[in-house]
LUMDOSE-302604 format. One record per residue: residue number from 1; residue in one letter; x negated, y negated, z negated of N, C-alpha, C in turn. Coordinates in Angstrom, 3 decimals. Atoms other than C-alpha are relative to their C-alpha. Layout:
> NUM  A  X  Y  Z  X  Y  Z  X  Y  Z;
...
This chain:
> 1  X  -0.846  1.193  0.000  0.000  0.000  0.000  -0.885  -1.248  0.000;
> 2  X  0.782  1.866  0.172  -1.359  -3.801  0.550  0.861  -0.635  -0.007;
> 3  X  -0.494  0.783  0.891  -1.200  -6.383  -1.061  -0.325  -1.498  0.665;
> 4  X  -0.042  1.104  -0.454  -2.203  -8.568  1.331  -0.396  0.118  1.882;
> 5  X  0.179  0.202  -1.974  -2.849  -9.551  5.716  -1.322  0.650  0.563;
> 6  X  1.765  0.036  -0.208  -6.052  -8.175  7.461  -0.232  -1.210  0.121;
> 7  X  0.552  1.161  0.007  -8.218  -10.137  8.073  0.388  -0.602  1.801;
> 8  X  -0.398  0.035  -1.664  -7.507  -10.068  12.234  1.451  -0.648  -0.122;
> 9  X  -1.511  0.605  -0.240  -3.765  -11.105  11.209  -0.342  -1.392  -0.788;
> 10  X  0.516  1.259  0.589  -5.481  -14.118  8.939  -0.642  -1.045  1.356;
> 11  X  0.612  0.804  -0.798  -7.534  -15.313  11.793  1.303  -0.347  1.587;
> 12  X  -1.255  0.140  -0.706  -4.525  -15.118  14.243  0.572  -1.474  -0.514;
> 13  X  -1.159  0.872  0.992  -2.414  -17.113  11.770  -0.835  -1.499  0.160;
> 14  X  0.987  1.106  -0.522  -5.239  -19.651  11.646  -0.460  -1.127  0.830;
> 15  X  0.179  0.592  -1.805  -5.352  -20.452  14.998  1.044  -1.043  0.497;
> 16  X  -1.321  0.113  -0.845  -1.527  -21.423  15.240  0.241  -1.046  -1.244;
> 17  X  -0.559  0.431  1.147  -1.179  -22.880  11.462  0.056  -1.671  0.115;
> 18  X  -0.220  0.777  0.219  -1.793  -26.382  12.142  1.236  -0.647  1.137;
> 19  X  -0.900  0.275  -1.112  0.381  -26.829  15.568  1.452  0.269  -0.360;
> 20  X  -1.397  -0.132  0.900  3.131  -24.730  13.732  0.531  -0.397  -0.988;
> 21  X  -0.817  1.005  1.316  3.816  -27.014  10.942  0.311  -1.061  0.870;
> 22  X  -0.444  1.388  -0.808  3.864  -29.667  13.612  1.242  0.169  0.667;
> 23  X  -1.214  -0.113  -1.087  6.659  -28.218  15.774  0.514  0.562  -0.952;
> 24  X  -1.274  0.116  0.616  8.460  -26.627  13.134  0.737  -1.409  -0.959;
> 25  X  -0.872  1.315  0.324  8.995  -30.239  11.796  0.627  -0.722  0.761;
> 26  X  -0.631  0.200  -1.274  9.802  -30.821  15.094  1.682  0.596  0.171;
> 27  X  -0.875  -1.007  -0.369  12.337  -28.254  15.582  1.280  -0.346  -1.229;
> 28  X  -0.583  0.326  0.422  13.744  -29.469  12.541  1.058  -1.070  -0.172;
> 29  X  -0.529  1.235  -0.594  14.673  -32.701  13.509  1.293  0.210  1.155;
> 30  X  -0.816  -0.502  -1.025  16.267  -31.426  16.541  1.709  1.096  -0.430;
> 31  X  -1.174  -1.109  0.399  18.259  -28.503  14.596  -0.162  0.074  -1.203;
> 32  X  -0.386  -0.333  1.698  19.245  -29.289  11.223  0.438  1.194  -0.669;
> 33  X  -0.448  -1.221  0.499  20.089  -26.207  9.080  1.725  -0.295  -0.323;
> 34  X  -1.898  0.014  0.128  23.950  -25.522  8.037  0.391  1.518  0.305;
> 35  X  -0.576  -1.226  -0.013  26.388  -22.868  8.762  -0.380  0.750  1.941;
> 36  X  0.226  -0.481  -1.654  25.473  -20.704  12.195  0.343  1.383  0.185;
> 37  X  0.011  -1.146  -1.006  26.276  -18.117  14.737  -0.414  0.587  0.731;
> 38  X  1.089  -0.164  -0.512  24.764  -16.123  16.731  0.569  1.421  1.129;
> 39  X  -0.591  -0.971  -0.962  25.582  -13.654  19.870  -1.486  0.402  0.555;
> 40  X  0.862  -0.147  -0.524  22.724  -11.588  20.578  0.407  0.676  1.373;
> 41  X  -0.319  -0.471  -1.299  24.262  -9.926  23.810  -0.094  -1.535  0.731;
> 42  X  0.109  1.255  -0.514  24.026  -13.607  24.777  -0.678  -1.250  -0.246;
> 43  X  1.037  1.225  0.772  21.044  -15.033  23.114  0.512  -1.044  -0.439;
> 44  X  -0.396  1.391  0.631  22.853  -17.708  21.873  0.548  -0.049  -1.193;
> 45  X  -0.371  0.903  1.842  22.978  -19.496  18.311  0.367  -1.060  0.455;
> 46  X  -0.753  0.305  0.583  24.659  -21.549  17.272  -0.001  -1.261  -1.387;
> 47  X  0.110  0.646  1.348  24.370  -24.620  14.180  0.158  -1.040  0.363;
> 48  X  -0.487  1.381  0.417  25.890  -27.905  13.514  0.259  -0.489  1.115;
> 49  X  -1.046  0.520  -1.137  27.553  -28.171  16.700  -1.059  0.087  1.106;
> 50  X  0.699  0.086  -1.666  24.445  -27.443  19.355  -0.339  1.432  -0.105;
> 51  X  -0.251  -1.603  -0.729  24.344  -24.014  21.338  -1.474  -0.145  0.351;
> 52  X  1.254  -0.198  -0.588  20.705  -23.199  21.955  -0.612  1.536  0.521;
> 53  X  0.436  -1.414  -0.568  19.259  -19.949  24.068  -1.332  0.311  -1.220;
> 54  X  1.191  -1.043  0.777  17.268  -17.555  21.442  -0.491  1.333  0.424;
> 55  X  0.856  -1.412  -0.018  14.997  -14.421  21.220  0.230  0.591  -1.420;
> 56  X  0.136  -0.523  1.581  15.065  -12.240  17.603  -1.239  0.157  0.128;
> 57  X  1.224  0.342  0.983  11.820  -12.658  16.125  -0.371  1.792  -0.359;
> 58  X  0.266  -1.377  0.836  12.361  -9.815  13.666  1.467  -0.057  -1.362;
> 59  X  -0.907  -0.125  1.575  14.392  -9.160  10.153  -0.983  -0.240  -1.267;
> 60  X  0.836  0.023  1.076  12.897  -9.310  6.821  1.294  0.946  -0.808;
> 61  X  -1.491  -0.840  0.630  15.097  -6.139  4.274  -0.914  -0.299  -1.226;
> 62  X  0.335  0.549  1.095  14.807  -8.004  1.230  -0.077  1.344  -0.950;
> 63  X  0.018  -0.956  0.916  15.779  -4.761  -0.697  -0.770  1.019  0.289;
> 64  X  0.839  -0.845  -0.120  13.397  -2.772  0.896  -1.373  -0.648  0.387;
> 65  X  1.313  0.797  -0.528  10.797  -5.332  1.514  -0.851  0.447  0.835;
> 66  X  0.684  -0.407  -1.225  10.006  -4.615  4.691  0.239  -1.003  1.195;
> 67  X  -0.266  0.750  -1.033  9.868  -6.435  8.084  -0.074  0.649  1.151;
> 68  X  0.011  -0.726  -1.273  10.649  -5.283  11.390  0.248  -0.663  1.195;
> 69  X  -0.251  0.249  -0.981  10.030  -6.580  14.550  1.272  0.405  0.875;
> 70  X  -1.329  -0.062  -1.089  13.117  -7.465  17.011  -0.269  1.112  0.862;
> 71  X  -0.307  -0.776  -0.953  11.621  -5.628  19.624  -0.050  1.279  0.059;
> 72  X  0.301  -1.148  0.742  11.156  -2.410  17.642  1.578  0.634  -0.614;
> 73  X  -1.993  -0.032  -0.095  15.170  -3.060  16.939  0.313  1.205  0.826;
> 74  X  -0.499  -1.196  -0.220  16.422  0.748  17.596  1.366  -0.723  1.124;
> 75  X  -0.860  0.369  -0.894  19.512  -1.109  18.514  -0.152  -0.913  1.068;
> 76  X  -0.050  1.463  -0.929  18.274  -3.910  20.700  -0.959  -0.001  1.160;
> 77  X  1.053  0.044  -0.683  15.030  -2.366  22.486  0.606  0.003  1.728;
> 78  X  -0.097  -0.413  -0.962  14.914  -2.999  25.870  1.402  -1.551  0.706;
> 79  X  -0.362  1.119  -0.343  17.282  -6.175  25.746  -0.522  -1.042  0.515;
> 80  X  0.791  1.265  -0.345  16.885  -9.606  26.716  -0.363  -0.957  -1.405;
> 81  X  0.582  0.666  1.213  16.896  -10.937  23.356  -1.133  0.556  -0.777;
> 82  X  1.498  -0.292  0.716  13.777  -9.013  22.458  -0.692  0.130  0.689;
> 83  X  0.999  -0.340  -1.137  12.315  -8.868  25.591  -1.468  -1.378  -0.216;
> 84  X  1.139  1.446  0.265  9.656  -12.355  24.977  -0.630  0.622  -1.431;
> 85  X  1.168  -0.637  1.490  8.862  -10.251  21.486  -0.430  0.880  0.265;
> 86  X  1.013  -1.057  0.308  7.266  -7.639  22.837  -1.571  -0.652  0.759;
> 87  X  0.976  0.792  0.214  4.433  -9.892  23.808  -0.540  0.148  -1.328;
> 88  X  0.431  -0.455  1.103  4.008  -9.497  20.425  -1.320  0.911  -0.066;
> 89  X  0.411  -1.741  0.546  3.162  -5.977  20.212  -1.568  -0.222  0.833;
> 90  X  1.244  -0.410  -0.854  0.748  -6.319  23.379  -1.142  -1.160  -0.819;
> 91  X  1.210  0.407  0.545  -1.072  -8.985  21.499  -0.392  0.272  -1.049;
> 92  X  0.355  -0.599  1.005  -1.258  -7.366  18.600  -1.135  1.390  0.441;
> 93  X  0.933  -1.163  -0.751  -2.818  -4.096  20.703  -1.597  -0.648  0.307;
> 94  X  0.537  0.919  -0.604  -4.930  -6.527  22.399  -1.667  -0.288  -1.237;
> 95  X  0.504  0.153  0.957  -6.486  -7.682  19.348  -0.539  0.211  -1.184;
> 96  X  0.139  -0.587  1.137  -6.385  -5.402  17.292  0.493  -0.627  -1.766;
> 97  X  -0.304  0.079  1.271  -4.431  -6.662  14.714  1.960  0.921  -0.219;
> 98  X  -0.985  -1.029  0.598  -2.122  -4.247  12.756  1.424  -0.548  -0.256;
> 99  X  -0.928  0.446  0.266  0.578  -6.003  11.833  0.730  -0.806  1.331;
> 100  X  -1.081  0.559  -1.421  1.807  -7.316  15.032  0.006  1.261  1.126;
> 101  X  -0.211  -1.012  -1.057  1.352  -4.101  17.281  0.598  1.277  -0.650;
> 102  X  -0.987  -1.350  0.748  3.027  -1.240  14.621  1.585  -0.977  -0.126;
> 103  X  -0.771  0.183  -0.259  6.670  -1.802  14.978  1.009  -0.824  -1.731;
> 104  X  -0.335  0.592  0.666  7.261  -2.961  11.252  -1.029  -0.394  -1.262;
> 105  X  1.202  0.175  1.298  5.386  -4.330  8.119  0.306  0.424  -1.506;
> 106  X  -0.893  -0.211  1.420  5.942  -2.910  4.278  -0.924  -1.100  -0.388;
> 107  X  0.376  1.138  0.570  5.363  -6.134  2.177  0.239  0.642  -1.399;
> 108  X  -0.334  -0.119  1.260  6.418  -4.228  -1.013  -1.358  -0.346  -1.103;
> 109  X  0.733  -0.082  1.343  2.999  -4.613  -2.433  -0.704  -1.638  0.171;
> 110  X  -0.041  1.017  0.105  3.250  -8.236  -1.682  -0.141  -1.245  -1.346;
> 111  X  -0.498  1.101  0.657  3.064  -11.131  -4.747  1.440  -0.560  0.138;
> 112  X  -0.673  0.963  -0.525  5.621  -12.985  -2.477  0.573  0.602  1.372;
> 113  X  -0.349  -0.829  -1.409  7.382  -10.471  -0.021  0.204  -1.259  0.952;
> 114  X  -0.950  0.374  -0.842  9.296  -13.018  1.173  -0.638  -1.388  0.766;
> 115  X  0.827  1.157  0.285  6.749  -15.683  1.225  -0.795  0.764  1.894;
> 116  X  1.427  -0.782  -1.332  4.535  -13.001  3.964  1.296  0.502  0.845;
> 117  X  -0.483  -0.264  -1.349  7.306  -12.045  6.023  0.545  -1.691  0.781;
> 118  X  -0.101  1.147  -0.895  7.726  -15.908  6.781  -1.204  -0.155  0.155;
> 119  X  1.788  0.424  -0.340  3.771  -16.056  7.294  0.398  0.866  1.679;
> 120  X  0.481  -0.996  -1.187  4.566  -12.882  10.157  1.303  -0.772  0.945;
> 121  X  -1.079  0.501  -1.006  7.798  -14.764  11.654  -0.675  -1.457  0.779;
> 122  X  0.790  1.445  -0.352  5.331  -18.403  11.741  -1.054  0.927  1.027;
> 123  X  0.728  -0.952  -1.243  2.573  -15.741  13.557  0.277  0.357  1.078;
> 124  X  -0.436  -0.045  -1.384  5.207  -14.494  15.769  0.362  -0.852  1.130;
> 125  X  -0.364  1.760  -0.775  6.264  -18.035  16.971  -1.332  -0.509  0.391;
> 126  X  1.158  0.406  -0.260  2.485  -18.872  17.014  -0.621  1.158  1.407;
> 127  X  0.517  -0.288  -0.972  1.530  -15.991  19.395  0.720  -0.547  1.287;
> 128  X  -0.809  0.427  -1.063  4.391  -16.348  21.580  0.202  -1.609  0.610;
> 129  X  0.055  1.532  -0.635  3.768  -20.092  21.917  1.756  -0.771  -0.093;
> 130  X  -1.568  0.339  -0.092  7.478  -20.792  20.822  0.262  -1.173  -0.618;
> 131  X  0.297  1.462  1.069  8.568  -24.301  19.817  1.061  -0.282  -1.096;
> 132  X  -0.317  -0.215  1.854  9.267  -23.126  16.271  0.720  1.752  0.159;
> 133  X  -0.067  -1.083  0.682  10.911  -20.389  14.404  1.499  -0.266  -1.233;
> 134  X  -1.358  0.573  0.608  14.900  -20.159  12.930  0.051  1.076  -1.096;
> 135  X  -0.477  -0.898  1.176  15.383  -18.118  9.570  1.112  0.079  -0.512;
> 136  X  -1.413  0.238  0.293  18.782  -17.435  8.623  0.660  1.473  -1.262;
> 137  X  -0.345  -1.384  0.387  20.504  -14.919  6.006  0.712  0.658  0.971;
> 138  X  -0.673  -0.614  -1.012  22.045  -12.298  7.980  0.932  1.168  -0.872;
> 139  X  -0.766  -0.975  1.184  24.057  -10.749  4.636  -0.961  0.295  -1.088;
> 140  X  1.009  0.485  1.179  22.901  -10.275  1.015  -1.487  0.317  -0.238;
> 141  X  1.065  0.131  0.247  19.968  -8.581  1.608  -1.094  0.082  1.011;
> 142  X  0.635  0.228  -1.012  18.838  -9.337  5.117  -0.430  -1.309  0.540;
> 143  X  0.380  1.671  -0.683  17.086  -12.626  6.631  -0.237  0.922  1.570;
> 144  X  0.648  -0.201  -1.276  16.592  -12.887  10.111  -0.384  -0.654  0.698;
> 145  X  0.662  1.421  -0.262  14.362  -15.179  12.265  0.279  0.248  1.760;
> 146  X  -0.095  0.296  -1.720  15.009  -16.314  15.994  -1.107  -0.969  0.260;
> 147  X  0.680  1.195  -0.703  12.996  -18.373  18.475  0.391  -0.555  0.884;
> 148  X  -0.377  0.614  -1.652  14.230  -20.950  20.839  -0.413  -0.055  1.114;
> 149  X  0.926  -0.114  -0.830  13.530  -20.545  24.154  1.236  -0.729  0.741;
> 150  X  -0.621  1.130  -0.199  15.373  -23.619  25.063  -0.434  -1.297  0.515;
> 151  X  0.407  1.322  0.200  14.600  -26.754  26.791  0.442  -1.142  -0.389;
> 152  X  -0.432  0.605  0.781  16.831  -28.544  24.834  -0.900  -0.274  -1.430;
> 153  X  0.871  -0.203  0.626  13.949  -27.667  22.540  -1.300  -0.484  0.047;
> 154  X  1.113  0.297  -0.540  11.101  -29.617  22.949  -1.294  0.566  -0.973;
> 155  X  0.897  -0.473  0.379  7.610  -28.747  22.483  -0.850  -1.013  -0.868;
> 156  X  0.605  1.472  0.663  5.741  -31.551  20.041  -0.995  -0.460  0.636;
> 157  X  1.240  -0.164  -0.661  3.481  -33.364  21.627  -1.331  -0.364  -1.326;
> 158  X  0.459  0.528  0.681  0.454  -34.600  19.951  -0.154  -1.749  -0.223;
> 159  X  -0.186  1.599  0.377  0.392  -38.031  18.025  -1.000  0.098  -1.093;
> 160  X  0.969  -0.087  0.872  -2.535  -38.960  16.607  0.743  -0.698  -1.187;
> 161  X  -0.396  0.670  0.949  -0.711  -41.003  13.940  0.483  0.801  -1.186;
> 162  X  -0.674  -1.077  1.027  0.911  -37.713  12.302  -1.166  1.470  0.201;
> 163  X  0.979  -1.347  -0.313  -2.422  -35.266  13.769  -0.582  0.201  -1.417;
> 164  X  1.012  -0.453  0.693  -4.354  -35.703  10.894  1.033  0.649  -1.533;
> 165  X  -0.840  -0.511  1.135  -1.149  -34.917  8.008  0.072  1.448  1.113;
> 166  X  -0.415  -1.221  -0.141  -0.363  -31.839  9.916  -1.247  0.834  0.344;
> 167  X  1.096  -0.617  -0.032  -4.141  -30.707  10.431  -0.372  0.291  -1.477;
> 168  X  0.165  -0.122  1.587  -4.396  -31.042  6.565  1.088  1.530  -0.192;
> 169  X  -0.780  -0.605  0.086  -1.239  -29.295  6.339  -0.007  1.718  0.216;
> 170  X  0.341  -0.669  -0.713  -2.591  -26.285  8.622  -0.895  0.390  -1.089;
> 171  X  1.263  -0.854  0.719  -5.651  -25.727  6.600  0.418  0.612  -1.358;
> 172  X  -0.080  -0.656  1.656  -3.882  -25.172  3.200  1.357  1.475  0.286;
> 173  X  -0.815  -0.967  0.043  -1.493  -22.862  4.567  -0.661  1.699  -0.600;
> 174  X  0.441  -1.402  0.371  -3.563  -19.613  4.228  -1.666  -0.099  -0.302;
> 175  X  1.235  0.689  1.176  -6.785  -21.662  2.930  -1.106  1.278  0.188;
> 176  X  1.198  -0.750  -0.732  -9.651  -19.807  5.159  -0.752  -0.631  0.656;
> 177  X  1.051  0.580  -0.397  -10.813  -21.140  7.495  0.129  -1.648  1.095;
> 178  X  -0.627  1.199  -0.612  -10.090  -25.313  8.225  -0.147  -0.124  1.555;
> 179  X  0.702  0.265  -1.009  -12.581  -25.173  11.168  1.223  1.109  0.775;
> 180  X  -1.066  -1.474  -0.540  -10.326  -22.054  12.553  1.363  -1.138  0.735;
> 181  X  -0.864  0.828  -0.437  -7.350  -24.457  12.295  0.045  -1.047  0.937;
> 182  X  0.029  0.933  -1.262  -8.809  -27.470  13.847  -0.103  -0.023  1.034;
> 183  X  0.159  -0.028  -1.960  -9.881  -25.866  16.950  0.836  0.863  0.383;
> 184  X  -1.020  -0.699  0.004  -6.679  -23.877  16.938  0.726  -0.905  0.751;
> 185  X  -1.327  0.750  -0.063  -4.542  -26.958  17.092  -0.550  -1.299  0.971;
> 186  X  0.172  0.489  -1.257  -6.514  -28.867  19.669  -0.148  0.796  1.550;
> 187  X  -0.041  -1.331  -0.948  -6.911  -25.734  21.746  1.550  -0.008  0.535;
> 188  X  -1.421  -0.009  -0.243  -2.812  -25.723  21.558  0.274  -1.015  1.120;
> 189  X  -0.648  0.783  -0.549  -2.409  -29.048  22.954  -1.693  -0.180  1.427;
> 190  X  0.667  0.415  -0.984  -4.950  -28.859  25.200  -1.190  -0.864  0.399;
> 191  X  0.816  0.965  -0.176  -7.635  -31.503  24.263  -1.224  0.442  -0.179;
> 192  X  0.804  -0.593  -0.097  -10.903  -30.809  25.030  -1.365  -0.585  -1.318;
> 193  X  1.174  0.322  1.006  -13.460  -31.051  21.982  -1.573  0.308  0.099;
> 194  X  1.162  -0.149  0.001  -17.103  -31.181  21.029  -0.547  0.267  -1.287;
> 195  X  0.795  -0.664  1.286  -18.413  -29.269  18.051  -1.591  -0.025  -0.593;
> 196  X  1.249  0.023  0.768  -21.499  -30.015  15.574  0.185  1.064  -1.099;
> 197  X  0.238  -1.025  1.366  -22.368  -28.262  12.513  0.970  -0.290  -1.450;
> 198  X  -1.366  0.647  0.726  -19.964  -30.045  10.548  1.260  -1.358  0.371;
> 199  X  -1.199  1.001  -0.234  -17.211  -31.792  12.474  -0.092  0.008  1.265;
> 200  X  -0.800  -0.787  -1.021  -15.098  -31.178  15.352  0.179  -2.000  0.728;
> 201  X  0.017  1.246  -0.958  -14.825  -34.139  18.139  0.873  0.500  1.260;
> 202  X  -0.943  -0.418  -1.277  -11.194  -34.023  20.179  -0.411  -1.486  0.941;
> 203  X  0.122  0.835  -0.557  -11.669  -36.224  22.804  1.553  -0.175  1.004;
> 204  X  -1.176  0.022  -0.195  -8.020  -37.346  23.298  0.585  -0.652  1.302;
> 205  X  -0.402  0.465  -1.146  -5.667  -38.429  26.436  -0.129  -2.115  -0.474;
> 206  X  0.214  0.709  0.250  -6.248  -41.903  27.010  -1.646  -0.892  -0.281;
> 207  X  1.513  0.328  -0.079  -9.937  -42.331  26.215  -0.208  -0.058  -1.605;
> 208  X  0.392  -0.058  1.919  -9.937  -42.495  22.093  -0.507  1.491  -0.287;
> 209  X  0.596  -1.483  0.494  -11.366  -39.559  20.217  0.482  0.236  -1.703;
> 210  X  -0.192  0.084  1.175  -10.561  -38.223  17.080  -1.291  1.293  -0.765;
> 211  X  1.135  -1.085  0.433  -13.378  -36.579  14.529  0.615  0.296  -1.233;
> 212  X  0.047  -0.806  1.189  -12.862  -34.215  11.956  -0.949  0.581  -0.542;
> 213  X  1.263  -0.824  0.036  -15.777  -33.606  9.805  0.622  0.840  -1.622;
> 214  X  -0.174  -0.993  1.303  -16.033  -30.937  6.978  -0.957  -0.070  -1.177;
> 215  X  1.441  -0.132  0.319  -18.059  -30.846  4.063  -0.396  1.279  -0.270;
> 216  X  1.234  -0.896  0.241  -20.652  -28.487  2.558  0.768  1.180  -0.289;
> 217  X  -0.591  -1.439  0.667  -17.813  -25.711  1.430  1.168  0.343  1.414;
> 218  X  -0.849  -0.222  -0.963  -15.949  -26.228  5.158  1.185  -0.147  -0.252;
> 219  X  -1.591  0.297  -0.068  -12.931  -27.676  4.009  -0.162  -1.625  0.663;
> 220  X  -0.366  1.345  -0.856  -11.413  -31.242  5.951  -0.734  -0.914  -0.995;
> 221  X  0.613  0.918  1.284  -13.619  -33.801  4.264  0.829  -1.817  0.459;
> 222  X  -0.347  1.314  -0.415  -12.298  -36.883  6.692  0.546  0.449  1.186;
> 223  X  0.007  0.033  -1.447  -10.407  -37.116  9.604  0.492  -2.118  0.720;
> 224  X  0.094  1.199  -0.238  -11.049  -40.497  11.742  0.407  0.029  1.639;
> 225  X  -0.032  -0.115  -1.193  -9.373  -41.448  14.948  -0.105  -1.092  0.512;
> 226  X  0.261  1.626  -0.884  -10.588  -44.258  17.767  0.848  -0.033  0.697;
């Protein structure tokens, strides 16, 4: 039993952690929480009055603390609403990380089951490049997470004015490796950087640059943008 992520599903996570706090605050904005519906024969949810095209993610069985990929769904394989999650699996193969290519995860020997099957639903939205990640109960002891695949859905762009709170944000999520994050989340959007021994140089649209240096233990010591 574990008690905690490899390390291959840590460095994954890493990669995606600072971009995915950015767009799920995004996503939030766009789709407030409330009461919702949901037709998976017709990908479509459902909440506070806007209809958006989804994928299933996965489940989380609170009483059995376990998680199971959508596309591993007995009942659903082979649909269209799990068809964009089995990307998943192949990058999990790919990569060799365990937890995204076996068809479910036991969290029972978790601290915080519930805490790590939203770390593997933020992962799954992070491989798949999705802009965000919907969690919903699905009865008393089931959650279940969708992804929009909607262009009603936009993708965030970057703004340096909010880059450096959600690059912070990124590094404390699973508090490994900052450098991991920062070139994760310029990698995402595309900006091409220049790396020293301590501090990361995006060189942003427009002609400004922004530097992130680290200090001596590799955590964010400053971030400064021109």
């Amino acid at each position: 039993m574990t008690s905690t992520f490899t390390d291959a599903f840590l460095r994954t996570a890493e990669h995606h952690a600072a971009w995915g706090a950015e767009q799920l605050e995004a996503l939030e904005q766009v789709l407030p929480g409330g009461p919702w519906t949901a037709d998976l024969d017709q990908c479509r949810y459902e909440s506070s009055g806007r209809v958006v095209r989804v994928g299933l993610l996965g489940s989380y069985d609170q009483a059995g603390r376990s998680w199971l990929w959508g596309w591993a769904n007995p009942g659903l394989r082979g649909s269209a609403v799990v068809a964009a999650g089995a990307r998943i699996a192949e990058f999990g193969r790919l990569h060799d990380v365990p937890e995204l290519r076996e068809e479910g995860v036991d969290l029972s020997g978790f601290a915080d089951p519930h805490r790590a099957a939203e770390s593997l639903a933020f992962v799954g939205m992070g491989v798949l490049g999705a802009a965000g990640y919907i969690g919903q109960p699905a009865g008393p002891d089931t959650r279940v997470y969708f992804t929009p695949d909607d262009p009603q859905i936009p993708h965030a762009p970057l703004n340096p004015l909010t880059m450096p709170r959600h690059l912070v944000t990124g590094a404390g999520l699973f508090g490994r490796s900052p450098h991991a994050v920062v070139t994760g989340y310029f990698a995402h959007h595309r900006v091409p950087t220049t790396t020293a021994a301590d501090r990361i140089t995006a060189h942003l649209p427009g002609g400004s640059t922004a530097e992130v240096a680290f200090d001596a233990l590799g955590r964010i010591a400053a971030i400064n943008v021109n």
